[in-house]
DOLOZA-22512 format. One record per residue: residue in one letter; x, y, z of N, C-alpha, C, O in turn. Coordinates in pm, whole numbers, padded with zeros to 5 digits, always signed. Atoms other than C-alpha are relative to their C-alpha. Layout:
// DOLOZA-22512
AXYZXYZXYZXYZ ...
END
This chain:
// DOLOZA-22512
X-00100+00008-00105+03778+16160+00363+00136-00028-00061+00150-00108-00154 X-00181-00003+00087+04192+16201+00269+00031-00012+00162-00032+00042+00253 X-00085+00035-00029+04421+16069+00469+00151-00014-00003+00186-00093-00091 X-00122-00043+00082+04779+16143+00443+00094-00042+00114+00040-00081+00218 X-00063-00022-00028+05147+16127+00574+00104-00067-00044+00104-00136-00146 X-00129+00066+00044+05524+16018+00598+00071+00015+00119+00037+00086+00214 X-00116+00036-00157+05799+15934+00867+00164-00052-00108+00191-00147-00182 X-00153-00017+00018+06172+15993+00778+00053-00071+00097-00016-00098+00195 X-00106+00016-00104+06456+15866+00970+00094-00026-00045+00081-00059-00163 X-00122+00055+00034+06823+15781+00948+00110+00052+00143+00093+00124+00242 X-00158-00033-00069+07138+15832+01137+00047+00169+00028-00021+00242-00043 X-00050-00120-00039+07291+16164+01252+00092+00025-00013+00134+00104-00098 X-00171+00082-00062+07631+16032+01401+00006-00111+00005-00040-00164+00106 X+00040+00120+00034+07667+15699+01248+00016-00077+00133+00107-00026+00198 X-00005+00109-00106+07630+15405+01553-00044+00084+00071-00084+00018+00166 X+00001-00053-00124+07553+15691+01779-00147+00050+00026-00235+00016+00105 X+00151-00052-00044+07263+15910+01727-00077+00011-00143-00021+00022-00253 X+00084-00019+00100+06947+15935+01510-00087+00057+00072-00096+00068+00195 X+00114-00015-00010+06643+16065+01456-00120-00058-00071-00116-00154-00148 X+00112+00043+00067+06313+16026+01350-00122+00138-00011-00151+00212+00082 X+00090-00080-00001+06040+16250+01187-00141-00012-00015-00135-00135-00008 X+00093+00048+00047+05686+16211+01110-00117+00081-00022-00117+00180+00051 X+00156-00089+00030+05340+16373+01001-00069-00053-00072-00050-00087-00189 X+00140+00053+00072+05017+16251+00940-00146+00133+00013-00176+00229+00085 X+00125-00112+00039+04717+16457+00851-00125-00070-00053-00110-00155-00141 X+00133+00042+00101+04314+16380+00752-00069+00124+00026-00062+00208+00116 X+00082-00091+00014+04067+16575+00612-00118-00069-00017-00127-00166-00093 X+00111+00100+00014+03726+16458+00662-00148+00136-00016-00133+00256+00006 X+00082-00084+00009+03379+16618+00600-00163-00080-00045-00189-00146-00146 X+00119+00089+00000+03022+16480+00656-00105+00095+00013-00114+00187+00094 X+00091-00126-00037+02701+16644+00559-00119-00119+00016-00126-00228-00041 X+00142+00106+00012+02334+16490+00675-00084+00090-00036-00075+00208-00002 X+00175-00056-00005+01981+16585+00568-00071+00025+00112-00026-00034+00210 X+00057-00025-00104+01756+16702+00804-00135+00073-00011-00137+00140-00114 X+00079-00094+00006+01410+16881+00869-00070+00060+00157-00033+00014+00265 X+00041-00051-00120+01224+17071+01135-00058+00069+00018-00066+00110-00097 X+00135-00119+00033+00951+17343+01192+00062+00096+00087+00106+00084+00201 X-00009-00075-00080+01011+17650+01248-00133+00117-00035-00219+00081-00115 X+00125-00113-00001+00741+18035+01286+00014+00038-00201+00097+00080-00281 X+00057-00116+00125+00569+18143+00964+00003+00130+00013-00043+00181+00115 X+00038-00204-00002+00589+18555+00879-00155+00014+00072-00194+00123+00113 X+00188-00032-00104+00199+18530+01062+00035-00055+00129-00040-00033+00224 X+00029+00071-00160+00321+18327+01366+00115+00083+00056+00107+00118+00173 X-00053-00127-00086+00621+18580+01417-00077+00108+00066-00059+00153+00179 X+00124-00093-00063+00315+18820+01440-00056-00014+00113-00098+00075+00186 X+00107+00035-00104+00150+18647+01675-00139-00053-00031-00221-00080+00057 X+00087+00077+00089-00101+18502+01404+00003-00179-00014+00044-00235-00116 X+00023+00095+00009-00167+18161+01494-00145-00121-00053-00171-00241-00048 X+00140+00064+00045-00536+18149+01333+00059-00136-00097+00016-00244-00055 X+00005+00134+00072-00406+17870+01063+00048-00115+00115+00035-00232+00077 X+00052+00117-00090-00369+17653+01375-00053-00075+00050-00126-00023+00134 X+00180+00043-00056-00611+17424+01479+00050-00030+00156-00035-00053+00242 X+00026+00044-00159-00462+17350+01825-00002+00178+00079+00046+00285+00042 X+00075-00093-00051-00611+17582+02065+00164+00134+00044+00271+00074+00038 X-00112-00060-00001-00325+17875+02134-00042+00086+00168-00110+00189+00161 X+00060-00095-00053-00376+17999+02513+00089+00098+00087+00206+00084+00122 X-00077-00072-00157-00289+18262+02779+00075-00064+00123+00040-00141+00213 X-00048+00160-00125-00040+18107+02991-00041+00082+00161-00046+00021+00268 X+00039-00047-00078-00145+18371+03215-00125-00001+00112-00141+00048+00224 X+00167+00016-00052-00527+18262+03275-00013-00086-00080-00131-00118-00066 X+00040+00153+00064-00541+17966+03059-00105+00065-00100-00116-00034-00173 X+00058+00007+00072-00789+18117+02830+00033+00015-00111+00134+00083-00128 X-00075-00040+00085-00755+18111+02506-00020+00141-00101-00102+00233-00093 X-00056-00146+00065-00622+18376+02256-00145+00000-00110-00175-00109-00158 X+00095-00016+00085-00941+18504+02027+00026-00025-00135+00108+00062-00162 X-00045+00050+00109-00891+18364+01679+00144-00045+00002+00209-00005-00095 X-00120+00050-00021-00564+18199+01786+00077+00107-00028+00177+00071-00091 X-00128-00089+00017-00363+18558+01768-00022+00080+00122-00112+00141+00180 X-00082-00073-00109-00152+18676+02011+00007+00143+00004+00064+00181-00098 X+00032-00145+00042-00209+19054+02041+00154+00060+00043+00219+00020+00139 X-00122-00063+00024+00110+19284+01961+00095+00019+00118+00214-00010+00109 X-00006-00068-00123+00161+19415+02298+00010-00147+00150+00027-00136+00272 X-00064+00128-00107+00214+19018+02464+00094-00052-00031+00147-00141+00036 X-00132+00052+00041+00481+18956+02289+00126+00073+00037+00135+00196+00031 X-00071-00022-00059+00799+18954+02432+00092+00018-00101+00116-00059-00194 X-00039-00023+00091+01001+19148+02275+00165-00075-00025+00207-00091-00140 X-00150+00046+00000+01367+19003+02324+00000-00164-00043+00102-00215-00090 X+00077+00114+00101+01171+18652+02200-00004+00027-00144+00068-00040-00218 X-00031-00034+00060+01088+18841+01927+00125+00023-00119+00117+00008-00241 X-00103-00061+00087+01438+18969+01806+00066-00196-00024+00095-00264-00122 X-00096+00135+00004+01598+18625+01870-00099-00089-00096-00041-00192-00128 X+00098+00052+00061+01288+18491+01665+00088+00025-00146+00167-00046-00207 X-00025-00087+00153+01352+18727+01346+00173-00007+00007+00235+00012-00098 X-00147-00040+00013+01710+18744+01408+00103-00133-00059+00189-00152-00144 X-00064+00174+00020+01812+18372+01423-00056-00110-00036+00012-00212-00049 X+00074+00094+00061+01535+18170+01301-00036-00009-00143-00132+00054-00188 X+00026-00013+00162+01548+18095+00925-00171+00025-00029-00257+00029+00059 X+00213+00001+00057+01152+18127+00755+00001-00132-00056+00106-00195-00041 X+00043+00120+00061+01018+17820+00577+00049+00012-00085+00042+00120-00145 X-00032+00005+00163+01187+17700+00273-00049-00124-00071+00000-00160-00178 X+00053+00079+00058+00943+17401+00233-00142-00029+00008-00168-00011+00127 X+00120-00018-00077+00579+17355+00260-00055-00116+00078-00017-00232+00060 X+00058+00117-00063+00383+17155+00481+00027+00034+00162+00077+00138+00201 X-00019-00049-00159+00382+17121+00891+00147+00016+00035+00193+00112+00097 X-00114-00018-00023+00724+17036+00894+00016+00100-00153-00030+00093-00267 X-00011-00174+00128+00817+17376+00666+00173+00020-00002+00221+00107-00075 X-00149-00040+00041+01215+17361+00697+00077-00121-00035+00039-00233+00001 X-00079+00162+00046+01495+17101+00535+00135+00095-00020+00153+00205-00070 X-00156-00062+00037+01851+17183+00527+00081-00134+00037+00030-00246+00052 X-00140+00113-00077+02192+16965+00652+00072+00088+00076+00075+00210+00087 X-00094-00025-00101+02429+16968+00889+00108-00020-00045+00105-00112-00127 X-00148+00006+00062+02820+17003+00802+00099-00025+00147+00098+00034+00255 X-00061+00065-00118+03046+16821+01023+00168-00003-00110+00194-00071-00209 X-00101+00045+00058+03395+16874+00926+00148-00023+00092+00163+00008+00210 X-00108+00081-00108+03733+16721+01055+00127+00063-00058+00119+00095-00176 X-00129-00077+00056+04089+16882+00997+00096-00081+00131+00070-00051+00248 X-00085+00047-00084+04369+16661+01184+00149+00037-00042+00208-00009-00140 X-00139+00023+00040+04702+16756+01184+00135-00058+00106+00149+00014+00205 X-00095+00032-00103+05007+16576+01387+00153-00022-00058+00188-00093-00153 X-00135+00016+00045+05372+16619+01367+00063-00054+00127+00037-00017+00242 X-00129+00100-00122+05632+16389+01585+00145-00019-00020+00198-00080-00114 X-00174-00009+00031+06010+16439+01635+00043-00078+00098+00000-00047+00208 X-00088+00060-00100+06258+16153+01825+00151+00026-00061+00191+00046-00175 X-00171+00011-00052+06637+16160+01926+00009-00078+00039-00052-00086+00146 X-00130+00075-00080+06843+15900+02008+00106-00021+00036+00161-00116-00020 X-00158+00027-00021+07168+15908+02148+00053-00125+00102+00019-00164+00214 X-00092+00085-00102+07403+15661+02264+00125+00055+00029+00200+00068-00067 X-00124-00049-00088+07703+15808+02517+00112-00100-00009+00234-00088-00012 X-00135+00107-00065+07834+15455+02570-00073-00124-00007-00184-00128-00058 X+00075+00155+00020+07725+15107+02576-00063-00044+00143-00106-00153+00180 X+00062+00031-00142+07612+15184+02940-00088+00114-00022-00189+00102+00048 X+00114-00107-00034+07410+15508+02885-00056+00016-00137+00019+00025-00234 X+00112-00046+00126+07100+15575+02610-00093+00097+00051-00129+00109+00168 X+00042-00119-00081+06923+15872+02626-00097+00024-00163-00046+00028-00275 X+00049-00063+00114+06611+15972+02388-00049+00110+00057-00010+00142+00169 X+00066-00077+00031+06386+16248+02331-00109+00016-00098-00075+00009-00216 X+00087-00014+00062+06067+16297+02197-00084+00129+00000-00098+00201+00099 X+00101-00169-00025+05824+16619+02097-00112-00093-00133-00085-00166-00228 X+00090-00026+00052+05503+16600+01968-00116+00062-00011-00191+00053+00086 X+00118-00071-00049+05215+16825+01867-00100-00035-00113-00068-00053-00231 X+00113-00004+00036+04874+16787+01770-00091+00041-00040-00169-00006+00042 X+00121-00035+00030+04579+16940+01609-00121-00026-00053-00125-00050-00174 X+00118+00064+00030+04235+16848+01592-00086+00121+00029-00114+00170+00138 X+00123-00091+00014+03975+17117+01428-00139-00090-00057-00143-00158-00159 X+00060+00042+00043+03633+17013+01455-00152+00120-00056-00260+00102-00001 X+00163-00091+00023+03329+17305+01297-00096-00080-00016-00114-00170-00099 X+00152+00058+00123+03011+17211+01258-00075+00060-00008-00074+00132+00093 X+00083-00052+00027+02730+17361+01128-00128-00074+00023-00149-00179-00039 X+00129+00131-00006+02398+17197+01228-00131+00046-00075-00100+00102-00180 X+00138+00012+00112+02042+17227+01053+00001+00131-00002+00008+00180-00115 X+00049-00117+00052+01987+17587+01139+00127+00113-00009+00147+00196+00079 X-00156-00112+00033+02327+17802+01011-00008+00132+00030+00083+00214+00042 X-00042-00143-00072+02248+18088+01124-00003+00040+00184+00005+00153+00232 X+00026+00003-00131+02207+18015+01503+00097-00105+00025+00208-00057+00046 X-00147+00102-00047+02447+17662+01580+00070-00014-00133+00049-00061-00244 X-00112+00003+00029+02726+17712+01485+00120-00018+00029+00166+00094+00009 X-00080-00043-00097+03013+17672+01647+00141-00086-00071+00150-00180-00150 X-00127+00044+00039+03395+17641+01620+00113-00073+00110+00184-00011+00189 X-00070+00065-00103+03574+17379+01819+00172-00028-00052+00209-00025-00170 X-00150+00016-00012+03964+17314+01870+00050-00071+00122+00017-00054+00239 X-00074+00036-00093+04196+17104+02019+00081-00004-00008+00087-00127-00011 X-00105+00030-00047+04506+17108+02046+00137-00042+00084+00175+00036+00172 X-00081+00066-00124+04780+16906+02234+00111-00016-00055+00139-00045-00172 X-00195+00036-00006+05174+16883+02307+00021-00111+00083-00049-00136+00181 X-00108+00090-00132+05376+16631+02493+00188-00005-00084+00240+00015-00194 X-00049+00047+00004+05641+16550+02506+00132-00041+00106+00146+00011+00217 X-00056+00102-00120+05919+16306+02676+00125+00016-00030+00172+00074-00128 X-00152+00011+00006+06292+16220+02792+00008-00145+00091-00053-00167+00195 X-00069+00124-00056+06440+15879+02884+00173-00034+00016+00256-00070-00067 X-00148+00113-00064+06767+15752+03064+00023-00137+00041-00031-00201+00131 X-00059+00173+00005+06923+15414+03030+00098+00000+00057+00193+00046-00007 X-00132+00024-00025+07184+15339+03260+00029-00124+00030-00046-00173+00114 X+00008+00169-00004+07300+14970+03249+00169+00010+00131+00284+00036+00097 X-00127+00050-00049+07548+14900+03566+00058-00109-00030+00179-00128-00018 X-00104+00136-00001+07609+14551+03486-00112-00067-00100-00193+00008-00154 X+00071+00058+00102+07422+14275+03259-00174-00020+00070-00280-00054+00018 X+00092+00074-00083+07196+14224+03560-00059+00128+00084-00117+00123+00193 X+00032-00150-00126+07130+14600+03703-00001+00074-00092+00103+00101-00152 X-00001-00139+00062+06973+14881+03505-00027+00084+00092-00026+00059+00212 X+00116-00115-00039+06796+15217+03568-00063+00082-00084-00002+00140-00174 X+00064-00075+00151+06558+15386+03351-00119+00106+00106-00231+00088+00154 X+00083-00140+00042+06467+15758+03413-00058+00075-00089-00001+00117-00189 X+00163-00037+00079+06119+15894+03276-00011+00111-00042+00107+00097-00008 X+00078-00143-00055+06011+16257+03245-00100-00039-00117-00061-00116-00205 X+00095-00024+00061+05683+16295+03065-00079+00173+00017-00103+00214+00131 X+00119-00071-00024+05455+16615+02997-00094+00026-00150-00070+00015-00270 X+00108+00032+00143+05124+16654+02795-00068+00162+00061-00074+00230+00163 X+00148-00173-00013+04872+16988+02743-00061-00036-00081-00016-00101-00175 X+00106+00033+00111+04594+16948+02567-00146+00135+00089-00194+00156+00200 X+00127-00132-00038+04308+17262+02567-00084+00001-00102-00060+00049-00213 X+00136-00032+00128+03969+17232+02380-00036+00146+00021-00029+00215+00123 X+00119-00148-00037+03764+17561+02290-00140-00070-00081-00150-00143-00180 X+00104+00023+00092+03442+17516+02191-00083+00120-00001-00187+00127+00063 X+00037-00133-00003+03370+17869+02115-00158+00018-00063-00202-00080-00123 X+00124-00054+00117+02994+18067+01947+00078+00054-00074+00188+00100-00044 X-00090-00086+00105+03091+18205+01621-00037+00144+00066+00047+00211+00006 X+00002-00102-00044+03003+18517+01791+00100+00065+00145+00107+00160+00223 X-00137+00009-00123+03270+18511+02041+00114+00071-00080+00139+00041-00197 X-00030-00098+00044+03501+18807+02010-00003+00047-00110+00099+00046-00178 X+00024-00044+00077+03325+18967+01759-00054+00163+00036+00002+00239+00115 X+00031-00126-00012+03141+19280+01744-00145+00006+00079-00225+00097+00102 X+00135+00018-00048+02865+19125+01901-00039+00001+00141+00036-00071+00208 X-00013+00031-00099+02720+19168+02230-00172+00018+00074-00244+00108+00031 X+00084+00083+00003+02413+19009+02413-00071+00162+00015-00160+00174-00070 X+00089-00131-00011+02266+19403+02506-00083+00045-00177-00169+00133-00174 X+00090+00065+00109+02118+19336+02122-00092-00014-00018-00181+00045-00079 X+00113+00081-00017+01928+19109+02209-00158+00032+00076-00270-00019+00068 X+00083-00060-00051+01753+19322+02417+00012-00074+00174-00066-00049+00266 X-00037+00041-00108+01891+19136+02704+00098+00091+00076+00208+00123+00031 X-00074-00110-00073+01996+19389+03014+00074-00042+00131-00007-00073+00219 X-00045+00030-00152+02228+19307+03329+00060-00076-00011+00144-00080+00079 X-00089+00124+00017+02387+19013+03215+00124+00030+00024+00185+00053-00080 X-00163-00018-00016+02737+19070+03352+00040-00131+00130-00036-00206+00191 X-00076+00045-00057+02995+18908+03546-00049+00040+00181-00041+00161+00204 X+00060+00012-00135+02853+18876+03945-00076+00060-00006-00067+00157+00069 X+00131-00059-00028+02559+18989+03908-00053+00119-00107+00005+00124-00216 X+00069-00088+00086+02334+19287+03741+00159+00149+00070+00197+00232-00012 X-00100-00114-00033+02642+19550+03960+00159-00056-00022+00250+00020+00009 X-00104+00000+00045+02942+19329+03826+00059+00068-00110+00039+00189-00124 X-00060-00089+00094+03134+19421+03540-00063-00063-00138-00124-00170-00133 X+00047+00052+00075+03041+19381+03196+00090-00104-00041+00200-00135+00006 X-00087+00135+00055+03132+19074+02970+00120+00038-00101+00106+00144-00162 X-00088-00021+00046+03465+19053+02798-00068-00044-00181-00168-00115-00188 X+00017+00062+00055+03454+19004+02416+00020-00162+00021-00073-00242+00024 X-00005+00166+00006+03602+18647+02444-00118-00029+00112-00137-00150+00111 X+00123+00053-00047+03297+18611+02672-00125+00008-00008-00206-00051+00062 X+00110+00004+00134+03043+18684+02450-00029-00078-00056+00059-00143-00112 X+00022+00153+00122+02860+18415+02258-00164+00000+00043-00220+00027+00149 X+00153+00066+00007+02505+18317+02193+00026-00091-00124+00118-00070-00202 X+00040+00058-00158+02391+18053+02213+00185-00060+00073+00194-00108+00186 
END
């Protein structure tokens, strides 16, 4: 983890007006261990004989004859998303997969003030600041979660000081802020789109709306 920045300031128009600048930034990045089971090349098949728990028909409850699933019950859009997005074993044993997760952090913030003084009865600042906070992460299985998040946010402000007497001010405010996360699939406007998958109708109101936009694309 790095951590960084600096803040300037000085004078403008000596006694009258200044500013101030500033920017801070971290970079952070955290990976964990992890494991988890996923299908053997025989249980993509539908080969669940090295199983010992019973494997059945969810259809009639009986079960499957030597624990395999015959070619022709398998669904095929299961299937693709099986082979497509599920790594194979890269360890042995029940639990058969081990990888990490990548969690990384990217902050950046810059901040600008004004101050002016008119008079020894009126002060008047200004402030801007903007924000960015990227967070990716990658979780155990990299080729399926994935995803790319963002935030970014603005504000910024204006203040009036008007002093009638030692005993009577007024102090006008304005404030505004935006701030918009995405938390997009890496497959979000890409070339990708869920008819693939072997998935049909999926559109916008229904199976007779319109289809999906790239930016509305994404699995998962």
């Amino acid at each position: 983890r790095n951590q960084f920045g600096a803040v300037v300031s000085g004078p403008i128009v000596k006694d009258r007006t200044f500013f101030l600048g500033g920017y801070e930034a971290m970079r952070a990045s955290k990976e964990t261990a992890g494991t988890n089971i996923v299908l053997t090349p025989a249980q993509r098949q539908g080969d669940f004989s090295a199983t010992s728990s019973a494997i059945t028909d969810p259809l009639g409850g009986a079960r499957f004859a030597n624990n395999i699933i015959p070619a022709n019950r398998l669904n095929p859009v299961s299937v693709n998303l099986v082979n497509r997005y599920m790594p194979l074993p890269n360890v042995g044993g029940a639990v058969n997969y081990a990888g990490v997760t990548l969690d990384d952090l990217v902050i950046d913030q810059g901040l600008t003030r004004i101050d002016h003084s008119f008079s020894q009865s009126d002060q008047v600042f200004f402030h801007y600041i903007y924000s960015r906070r990227d967070f990716p992460a990658v979780q155990l299985n990299p080729i399926f979660f994935h995803k790319d998040n963002k935030f970014p946010n603005t504000s910024l402000g204006f203040q009036h000081v008007h002093t009638f007497r030692p005993t009577l001010l007024n102090e006008w405010r304005f404030g505004w802020h935006r701030g918009n996360i995405s938390r997009l699939s890496p497959r979000t406007n890409t070339d990708f789109r869920i008819e693939q998958l072997g998935i049909q109708g999926l559109k916008v109101g229904g199976p007779d709306g319109r289809a999906l936009r790239p930016d509305e694309q994404g699995f998962p």
